[in-house]
N, C-alpha and C positions, 0 to 999 in steps of 0.2 A: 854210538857216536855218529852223526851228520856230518860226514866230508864238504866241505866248501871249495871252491874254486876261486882263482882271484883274474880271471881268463874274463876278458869285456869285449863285446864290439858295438860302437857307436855308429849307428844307422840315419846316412843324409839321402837327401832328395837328390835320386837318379838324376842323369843328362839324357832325354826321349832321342837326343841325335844321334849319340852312340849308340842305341838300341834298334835304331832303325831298321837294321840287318831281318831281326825278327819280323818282323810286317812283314816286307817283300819277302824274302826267302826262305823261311822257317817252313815246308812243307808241312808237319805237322799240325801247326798254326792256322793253316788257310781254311778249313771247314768251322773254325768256330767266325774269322773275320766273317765269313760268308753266310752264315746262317743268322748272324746281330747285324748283318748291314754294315758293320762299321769299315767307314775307312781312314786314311792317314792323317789325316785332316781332323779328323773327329777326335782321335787321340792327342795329336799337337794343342789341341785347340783346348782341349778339356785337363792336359796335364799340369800343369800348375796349380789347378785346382781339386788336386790330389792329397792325401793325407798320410802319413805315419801312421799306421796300425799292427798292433803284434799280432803274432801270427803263430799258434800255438801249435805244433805238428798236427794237424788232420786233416782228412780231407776236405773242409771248407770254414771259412770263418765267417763267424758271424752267422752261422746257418745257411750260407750261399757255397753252393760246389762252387771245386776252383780244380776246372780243367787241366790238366798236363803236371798236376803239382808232385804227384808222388812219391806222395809224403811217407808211406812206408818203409820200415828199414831194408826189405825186399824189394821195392823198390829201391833204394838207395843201391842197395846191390848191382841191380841189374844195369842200372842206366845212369850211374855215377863208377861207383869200387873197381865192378867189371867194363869200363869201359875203353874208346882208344885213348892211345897214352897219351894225346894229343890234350885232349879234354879234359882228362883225370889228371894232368899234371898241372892243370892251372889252380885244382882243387887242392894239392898239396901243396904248392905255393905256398897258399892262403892257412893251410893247417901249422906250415912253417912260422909264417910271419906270426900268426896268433899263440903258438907256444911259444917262440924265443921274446917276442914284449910284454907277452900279456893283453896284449888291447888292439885293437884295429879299427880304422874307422872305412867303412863300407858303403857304396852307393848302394841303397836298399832294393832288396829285387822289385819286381811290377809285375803288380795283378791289374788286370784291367777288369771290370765287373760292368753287365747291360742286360738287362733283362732277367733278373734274379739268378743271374750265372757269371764265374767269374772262368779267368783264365791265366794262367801263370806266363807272364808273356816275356819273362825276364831275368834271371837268376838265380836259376838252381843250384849252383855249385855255393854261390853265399846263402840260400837259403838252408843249403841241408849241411853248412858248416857253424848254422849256429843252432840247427837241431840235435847235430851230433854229439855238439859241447855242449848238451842239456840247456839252453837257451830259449829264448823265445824272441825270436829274431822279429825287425820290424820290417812291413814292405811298404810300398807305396801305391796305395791304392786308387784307380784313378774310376770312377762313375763315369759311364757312358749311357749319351740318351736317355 
């Protein structure tokens, strides 16, 4: 027998203003802005003209690595499960919401991609809640340069 699920999440086009945070302050983030050139401007500029695309657990889609994604369940572990409770509790929220309706509708996380390299620049905790529900979550994939 093939168990089914009836567990859905309907994936929309992020808001790049609420993400802001990540550009300026994401420590981890600043060696890839700086190594592509890219700056805030480039991303504003170019977001809209971004795409839904699924995003199957691995390390890259489409054949492009996607920096900071860590997509292993070992990773999951480390820097989601094991994490502060602060962080890890927005992720159970969301495990909340999607068992007790069944369905969720989610601003899709952001990969941003430049120069045959991408970078997860944007939501991990919704990325790796529709990995975890055997999903294939979609992100918003925005081409730089």
């Amino acid at each position: 027998m093939i168990s089914s699920s009836t567990l859905s999440i309907t994936w929309l086009q992020p808001d790049i203003e609420e993400e802001r945070w990540e550009f300026f302050n994401h420590p981890a983030k600043q060696f890839w802005y700086q190594s592509h050139l890219v700056t805030w401007e480039q991303i504003v500029s170019a977001f809209d003209g971004g795409a839904l695309v699924p995003y199957p657990r691995a390390a890259a889609i489409n054949g492009t690595p996607v920096a900071l994604s860590y997509h292993s369940y070992e990773d999951y572990q480390t820097y989601l499960a094991r994490a502060k409770r602060g962080y890890r509790k927005n992720y159970t929220r969301l495990e909340d919401d999607l068992q007790a309706s069944g369905t969720l509708m989610l601003k899709a996380p952001i990969v941003l991609c430049c120069d045959g390299e991408g970078l997860l620049f944007s939501g991990y905790r919704r990325l790796c809640l529709g990995w975890n529900y055997g999903m294939v979550p979609y992100i918003w994939q925005v081409q730089l340069g």
